[in-house]
C-alpha positions in Angstrom: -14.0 169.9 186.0 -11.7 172.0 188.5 -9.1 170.3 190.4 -9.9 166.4 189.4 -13.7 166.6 191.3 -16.8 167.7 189.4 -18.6 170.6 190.7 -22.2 169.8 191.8 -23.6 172.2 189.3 -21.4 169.8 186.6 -23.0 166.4 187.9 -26.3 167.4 187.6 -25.8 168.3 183.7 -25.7 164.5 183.4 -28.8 162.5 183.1 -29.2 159.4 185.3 -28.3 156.7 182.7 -25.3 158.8 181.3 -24.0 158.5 185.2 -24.7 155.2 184.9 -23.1 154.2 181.7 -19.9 156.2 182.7 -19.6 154.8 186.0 -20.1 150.8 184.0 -17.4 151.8 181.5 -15.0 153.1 184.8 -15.3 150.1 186.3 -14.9 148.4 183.2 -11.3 149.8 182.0 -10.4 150.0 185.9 -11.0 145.7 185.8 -9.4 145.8 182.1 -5.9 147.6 183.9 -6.0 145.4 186.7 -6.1 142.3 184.4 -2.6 144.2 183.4 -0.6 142.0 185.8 -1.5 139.2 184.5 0.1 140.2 180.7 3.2 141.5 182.9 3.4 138.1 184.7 3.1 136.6 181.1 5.9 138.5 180.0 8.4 138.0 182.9 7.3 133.9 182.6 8.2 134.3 178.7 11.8 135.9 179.2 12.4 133.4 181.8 11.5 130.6 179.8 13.7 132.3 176.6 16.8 132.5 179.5 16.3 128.8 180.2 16.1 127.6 176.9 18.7 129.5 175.5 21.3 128.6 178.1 20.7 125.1 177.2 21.4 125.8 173.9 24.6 127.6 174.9 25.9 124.2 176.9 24.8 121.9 174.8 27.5 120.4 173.3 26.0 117.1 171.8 24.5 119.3 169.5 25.7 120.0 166.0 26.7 123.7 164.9 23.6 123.7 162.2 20.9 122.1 164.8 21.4 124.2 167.5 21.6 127.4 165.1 18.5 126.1 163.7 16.9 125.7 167.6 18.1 129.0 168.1 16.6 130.1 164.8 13.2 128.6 166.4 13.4 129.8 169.6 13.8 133.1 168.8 10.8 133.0 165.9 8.1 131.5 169.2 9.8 134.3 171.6 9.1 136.8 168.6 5.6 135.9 168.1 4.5 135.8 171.5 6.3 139.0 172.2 4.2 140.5 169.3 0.8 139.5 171.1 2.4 140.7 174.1 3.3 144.2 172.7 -0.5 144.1 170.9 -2.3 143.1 173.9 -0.8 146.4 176.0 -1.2 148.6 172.8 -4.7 147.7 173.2 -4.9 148.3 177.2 -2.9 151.8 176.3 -5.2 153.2 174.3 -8.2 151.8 176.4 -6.9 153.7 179.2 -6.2 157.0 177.3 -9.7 157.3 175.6 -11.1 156.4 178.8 -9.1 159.5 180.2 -9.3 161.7 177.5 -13.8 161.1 177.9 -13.0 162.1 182.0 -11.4 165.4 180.6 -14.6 166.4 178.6 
């Protein structure tokens, strides 16, 4: 490939169905990375949710010192998991994208 376009001598090295399967498997990962704002929505919905919650911990004074430790104990173990399968979620978009590019660059 020069310059990001294929010359025509370069598409005609590819059979029909190859150009077919790579132009199904572009579209694919191109729907796959717009599906990413959805997990960044997700993501900016879970830290707003975390500031909520934790500022109600931080005012509520009809709480006992061990409860709300033990709330903000729990809290943090829910934010942690769902930040996991956050962070998993992307990993697995990331290296979707980079094989996808990387397979352009052959």
């Amino acid at each position: 490939m020069t310059g990001g376009r294929e010359t025509e001598e370069e598409m005609t090295r590819h059979s029909p169905g190859q150009t077919s399967v790579e132009l199904t498997a572009a579209a694919t990962t191109q729907t796959e990375a717009a599906r990413q704002r959805v997990v960044f929505a997700w993501g900016q919905i879970l830290f707003t949710e975390l500031r909520r919650v934790w500022a109600q911990l931080d005012t509520a004074e009809a709480l006992a010192y061990e409860d709300k430790l033990a709330a903000q104990v729990h809290v943090l173990e829910d934010a942690t998991a769902s930040l996991d399968q956050l962070s998993r979620t992307l990993g697995r978009s990331c290296r979707r994208l980079k094989r996808h590019l990387r397979s352009l660059s052959l």
